[in-house]
C-alpha positions in Angstrom: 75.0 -38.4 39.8 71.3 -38.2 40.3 68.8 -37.5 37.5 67.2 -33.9 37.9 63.7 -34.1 39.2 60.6 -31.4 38.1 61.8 -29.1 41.4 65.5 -29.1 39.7 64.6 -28.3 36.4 61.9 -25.3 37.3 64.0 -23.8 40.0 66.2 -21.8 37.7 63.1 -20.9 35.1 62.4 -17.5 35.0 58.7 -18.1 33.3 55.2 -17.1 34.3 54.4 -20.3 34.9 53.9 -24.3 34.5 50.6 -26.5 34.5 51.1 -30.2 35.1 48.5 -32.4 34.7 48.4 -36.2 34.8 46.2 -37.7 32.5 45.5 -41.0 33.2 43.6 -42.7 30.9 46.1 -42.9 28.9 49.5 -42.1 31.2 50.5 -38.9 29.7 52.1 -36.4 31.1 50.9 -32.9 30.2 52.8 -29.6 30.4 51.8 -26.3 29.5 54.2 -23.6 30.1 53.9 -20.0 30.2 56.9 -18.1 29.0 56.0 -14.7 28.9 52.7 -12.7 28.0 54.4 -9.4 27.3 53.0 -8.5 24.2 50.0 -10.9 24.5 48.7 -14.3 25.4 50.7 -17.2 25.3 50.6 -19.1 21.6 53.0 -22.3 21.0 52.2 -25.6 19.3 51.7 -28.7 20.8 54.5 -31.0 20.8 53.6 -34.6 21.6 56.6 -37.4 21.9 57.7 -40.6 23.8 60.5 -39.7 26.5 62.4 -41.2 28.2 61.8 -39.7 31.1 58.7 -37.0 31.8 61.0 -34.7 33.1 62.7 -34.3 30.0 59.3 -33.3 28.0 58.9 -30.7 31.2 62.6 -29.6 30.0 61.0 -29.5 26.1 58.3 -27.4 27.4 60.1 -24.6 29.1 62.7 -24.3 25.9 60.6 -24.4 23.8 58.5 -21.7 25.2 60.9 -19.2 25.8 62.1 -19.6 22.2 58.3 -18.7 21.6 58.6 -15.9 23.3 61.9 -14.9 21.2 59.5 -15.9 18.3 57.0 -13.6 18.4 58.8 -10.3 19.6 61.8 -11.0 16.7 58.4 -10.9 14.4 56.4 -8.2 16.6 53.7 -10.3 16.3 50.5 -9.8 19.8 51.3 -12.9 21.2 53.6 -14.5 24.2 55.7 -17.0 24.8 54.2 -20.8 25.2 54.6 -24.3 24.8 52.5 -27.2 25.1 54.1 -31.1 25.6 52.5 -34.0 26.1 55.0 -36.9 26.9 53.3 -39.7 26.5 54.4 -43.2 27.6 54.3 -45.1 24.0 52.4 -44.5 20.5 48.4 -44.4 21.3 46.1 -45.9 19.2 43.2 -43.5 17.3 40.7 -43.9 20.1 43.2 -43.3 23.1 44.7 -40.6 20.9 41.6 -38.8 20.1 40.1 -39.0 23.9 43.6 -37.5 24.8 42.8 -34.5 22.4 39.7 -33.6 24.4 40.1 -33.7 27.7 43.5 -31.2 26.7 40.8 -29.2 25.2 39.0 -28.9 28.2 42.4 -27.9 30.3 43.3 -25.6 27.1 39.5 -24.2 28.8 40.3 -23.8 32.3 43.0 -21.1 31.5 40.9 -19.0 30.3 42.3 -17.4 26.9 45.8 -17.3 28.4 47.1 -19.7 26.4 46.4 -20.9 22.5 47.9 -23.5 20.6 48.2 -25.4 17.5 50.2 -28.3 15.4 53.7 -28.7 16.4 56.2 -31.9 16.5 53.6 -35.2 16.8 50.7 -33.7 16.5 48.7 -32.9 13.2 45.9 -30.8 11.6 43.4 -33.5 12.4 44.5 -33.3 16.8 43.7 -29.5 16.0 40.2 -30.4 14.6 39.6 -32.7 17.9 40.6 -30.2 20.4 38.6 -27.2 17.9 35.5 -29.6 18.9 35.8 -28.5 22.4 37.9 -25.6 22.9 38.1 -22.3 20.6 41.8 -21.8 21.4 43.5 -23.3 18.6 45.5 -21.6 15.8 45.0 -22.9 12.6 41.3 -24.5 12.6 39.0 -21.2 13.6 38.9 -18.4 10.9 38.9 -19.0 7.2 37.2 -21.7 6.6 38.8 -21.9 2.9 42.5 -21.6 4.4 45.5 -24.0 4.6 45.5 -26.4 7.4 49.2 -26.9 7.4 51.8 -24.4 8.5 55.1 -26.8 7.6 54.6 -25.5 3.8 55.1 -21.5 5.5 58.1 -22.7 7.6 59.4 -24.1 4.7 59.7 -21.3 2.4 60.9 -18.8 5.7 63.9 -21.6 6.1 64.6 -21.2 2.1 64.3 -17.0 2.2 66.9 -17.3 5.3 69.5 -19.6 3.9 69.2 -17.4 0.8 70.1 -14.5 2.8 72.7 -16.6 5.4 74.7 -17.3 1.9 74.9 -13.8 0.6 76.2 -12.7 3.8 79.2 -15.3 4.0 79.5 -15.7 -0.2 78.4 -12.3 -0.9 76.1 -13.8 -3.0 72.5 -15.5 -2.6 72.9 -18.0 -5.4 72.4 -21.5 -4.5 73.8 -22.6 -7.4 76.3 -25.5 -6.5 75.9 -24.8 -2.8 75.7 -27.7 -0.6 72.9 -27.6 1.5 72.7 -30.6 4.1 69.1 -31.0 5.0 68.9 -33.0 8.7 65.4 -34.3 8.8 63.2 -34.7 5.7 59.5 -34.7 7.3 57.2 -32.1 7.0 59.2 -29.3 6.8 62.5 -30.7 5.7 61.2 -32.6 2.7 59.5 -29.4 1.0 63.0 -27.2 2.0 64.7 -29.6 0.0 62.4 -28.9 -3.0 63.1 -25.6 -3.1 66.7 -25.6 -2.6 67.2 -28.2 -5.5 64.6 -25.7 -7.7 67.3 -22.7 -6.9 70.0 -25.1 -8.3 71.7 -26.3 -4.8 73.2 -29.9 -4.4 70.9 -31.1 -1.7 72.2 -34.1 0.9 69.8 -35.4 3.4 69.5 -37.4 6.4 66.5 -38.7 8.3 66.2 -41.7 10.6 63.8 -42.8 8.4 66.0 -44.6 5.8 63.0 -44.9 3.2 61.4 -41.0 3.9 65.5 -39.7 3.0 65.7 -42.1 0.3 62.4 -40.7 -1.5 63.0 -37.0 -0.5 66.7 -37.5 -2.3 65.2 -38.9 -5.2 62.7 -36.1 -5.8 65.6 -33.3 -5.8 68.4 -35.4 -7.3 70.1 -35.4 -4.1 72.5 -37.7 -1.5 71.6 -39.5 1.2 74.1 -39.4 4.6 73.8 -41.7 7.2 72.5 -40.7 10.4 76.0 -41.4 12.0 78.0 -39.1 9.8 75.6 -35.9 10.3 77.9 -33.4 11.6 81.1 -34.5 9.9 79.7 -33.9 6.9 81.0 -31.6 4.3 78.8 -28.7 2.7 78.4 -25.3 3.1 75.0 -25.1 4.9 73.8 -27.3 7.7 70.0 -26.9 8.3 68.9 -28.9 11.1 65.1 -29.7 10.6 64.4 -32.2 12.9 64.8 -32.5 16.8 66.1 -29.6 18.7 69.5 -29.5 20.9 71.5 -31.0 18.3 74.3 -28.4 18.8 76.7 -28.7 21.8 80.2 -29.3 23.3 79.9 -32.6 21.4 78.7 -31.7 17.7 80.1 -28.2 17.1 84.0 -29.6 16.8 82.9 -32.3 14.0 81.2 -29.5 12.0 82.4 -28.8 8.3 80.1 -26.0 7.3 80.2 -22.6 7.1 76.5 -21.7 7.6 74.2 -23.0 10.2 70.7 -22.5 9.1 67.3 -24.8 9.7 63.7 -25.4 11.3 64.3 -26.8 14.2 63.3 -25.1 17.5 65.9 -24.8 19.9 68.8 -26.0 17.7 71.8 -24.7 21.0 71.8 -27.0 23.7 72.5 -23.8 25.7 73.4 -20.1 24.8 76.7 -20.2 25.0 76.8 -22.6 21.5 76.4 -19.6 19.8 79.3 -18.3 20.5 81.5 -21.6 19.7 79.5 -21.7 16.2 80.9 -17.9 16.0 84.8 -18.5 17.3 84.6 -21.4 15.0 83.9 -19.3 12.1 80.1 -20.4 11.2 77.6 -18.2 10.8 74.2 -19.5 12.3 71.0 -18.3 12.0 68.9 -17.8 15.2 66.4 -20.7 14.6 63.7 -18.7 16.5 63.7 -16.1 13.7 64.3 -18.3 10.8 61.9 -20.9 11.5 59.3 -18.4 12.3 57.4 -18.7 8.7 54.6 -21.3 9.8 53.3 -19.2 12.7 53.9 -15.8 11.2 51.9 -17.1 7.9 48.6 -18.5 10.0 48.5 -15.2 12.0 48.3 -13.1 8.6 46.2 -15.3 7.0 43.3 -15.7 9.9 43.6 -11.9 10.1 42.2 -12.1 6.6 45.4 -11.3 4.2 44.8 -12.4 1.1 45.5 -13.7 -1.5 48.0 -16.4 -0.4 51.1 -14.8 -2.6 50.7 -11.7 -0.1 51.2 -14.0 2.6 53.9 -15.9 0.9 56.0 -12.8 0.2 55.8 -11.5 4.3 56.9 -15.0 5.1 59.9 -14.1 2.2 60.6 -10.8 4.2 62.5 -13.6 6.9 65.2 -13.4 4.7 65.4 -9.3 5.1 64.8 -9.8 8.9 68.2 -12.3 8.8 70.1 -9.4 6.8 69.8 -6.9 9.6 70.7 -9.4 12.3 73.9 -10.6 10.6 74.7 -7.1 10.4 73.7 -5.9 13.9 76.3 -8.8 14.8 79.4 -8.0 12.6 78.8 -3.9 13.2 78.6 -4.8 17.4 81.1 -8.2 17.0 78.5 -10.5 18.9 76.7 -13.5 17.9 74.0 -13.6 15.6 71.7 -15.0 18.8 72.7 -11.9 20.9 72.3 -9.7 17.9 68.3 -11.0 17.4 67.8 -11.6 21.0 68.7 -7.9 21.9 66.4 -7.0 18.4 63.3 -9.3 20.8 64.0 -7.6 23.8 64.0 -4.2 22.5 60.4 -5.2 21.2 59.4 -7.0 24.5 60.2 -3.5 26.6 58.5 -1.5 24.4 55.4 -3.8 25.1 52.1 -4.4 23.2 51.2 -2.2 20.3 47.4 -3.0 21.2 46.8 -2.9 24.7 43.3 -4.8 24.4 44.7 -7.6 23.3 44.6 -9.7 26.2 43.4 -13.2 26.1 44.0 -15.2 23.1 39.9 -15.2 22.6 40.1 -11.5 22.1 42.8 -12.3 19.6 40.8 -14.6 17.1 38.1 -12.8 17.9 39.8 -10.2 15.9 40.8 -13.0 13.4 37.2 -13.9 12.3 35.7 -10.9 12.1 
């Protein structure tokens, strides 16, 4: 069977729109996709990765953008749907890294406000600074000068607040106390999840294909380490995937012994219609696109000037209400959890923008550092 080329894998996306850019310096491929710019311009971070193949990271790109778009309306937050990737052909050294930064700043340019990013998988505070230096369209770096730089603590603490509330529904409690919680990926999110689910009292296992990170992440929360290879046959009673997205399929779903499906990663189903063989195997999974939704929902409200950081903290906290009403949206209509939230996005996404001048991301921190 032949591999699918870029025609094959945009033919049956229903986005705005794709830009595809070469750059060759350095033999990257960029992609910046357009989702949707319902309720506003497109915002998504920007993921950068070796692939395989470039296609795939055009495949990354128009996932994770729609789930963006899910993102923001589950939140009702005046943005769209999008997603940056930069697949680049091996690790780049600090000068070919930094010259890759600009000239995406100048692209970021060329659309005009339509778009706005900010850190995401492979890419860091300091890439943000480095585009900032040529480009105003970056979350994260314009605004309060005195703010934090680094959404993964945000995403963190939204993750905790909704496997809190994924627990109460199934246990009819939220006490952590002696629940397992199997943390896949220990990086910048994963590693401060597992911190607070050993301060609530949980037994904590982790996994990370970096032996020493999951080594040093299990040490700090008295925890176990589990070998990559025996991931979903694991025992515990929440799986929270926190690293790469996809990780649940035809494949993974049979070997899984938890009851409770709840992490950071973005785009967690290989397709849909994984949500329903999570449900008819009896696990309850939270929609990733609402649960890992902390990071971005925390640098909106805090380069619109909320203050002080606890404020902040405690809307990030409200995820875990936001979860409550989708688990019960989904046992009152018997569908998925996904179909419950998605149908809670789209109900948002019909009723449109709040603020109809609110039309380019520009306008949008203009409102920020005022």
């Amino acid at each position: 069977m032949s591999e699918s080329t870029f025609l094959d894998i945009l033919e049956p996306w229903d986005g705005v729109g794709v830009l595809v850019r070469r750059d060759h310096p350095t033999g990257t491929w960029i992609f910046v996709a357009i989702h949707d710019d319902t309720l506003g311009p497109a915002t998504g971070g920007l993921r950068m990765k070796v692939y395989d193949r470039p296609e795939d990271g055009l495949r990354d790109a128009l996932r994770l953008s729609e789930g963006m778009t899910y993102k923001w309306a589950a939140m009702d937050f005046p943005f769209g749907g999008g997603k940056t990737v930069l697949a680049i052909p091996r690790p780049l050294d600090d000068d070919e890294r930094r010259g890759l930064m600009l000239r995406f700043g100048a692209l970021l340019n060329s659309l005009g406000g339509r778009y706005g990013t900010g850190a995401d998988l492979g890419t860091t505070t300091r890439d943000m600074q480095t585009i900032a230096e040529v480009s105003e369209y970056v979350i994260g770096v314009h605004g309060r000068s005195e703010g934090p730089m680094d959404p993964s603590p945000f995403t963190a603490l939204g993750v905790f607040a909704g496997i809190r509330a994924a627990v109460e529904h199934r246990f009819d409690s939220a006490d952590l106390s002696g629940r397992s919680v199997f943390v896949q990926g220990v990086g910048a999110v994963g590693a401060p999840l597992a911190g607070h689910l050993a301060d609530a009292g949980a037994r904590v296992l982790v996994s990370d294909a970096d032996a020493a990170a999951a080594d040093r992440v299990a040490r700090a929360c008295s925890g176990s380490v589990i070998a990559p290879g025996h991931v979903y046959s694991t025992e515990c009673d929440v799986y929270a995937p926190c690293a790469v997205g996809a990780t649940l399929n035809t494949r993974t779903i049979p070997e899984l012994r938890c009851s409770i499906v709840a992490g950071a990663a973005n785009n967690q189903l290989e397709t849909r219609e994984d949500a329903e063989r999570l449900s008819e195997r009896g696990i309850l999974y939270a929609p990733d696109y609402v649960i890992n939704g902390g990071g971005a929902m925390a640098f909106t409200l805090i380069y619109q000037g909320l203050e002080p950081i606890s404020a902040v903290e405690n809307r990030v906290l409200s995820i875990g209400s936001h979860l409550k009403r989708i688990f019960e949206e989904s046992a009152r209509t018997a569908c998925s959890p996904l179909e419950a939230a998605r149908s809670q996005a789209e109900r948002t996404l019909r009723r449109g923008p709040l603020d109809s001048e609110m039309s380019t991301f520009g306008d949008i921190q203009g409102r920020f550092t005022r």
